[in-house]
C-alpha positions, 0 to 999 in steps of 0.5 A: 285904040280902046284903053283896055286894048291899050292894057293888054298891049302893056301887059304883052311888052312887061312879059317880053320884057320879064323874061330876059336875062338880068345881064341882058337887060343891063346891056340892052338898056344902057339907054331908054328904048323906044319902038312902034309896033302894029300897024293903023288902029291897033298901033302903039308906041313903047318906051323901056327904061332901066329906072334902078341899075344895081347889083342885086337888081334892076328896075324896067319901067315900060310905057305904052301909048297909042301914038295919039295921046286920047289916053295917058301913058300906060305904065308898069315897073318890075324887078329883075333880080341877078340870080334871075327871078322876077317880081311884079 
């Protein structure tokens, strides 16, 4: 997988990810999370990890990789506020 492939498959999971519920999330991600999507070459590997978890906040760290380790992890981390807004 090419490296702006790569990003763009970053991009797609951080805006799944952005728009769930604050309280959602806290529930969901009591662990980290990991999970394969796609198939063959355009396949990659995510990992989605609750990295701040307070009150007014939490801070989503996601991870993406393409499962062969040609490139460094690709990483991005958001806030998700209580009252539902979210930053970049």
């Amino acid at each position: 997988m090419e490296a702006d492939e790569l990003r763009r498959c970053l991009d797609h999971e951080v805006e799944v990810w952005r728009g769930r519920d604050y309280s959602v999330l806290r529930k969901d991600l009591e662990k980290s999370l990991t999970y394969t999507r796609g198939e063959g070459p355009s396949r990659y590997e995510v990992e989605v990890r609750l990295l701040e978890n307070k009150s007014e906040y939490l801070q989503i760290g996601i991870a993406v990789d393409d499962g062969h380790r040609a490139y460094r992890p690709l990483c991005h981390s958001f806030l998700v506020y209580k009252d539902g807004r979210a930053d970049r």
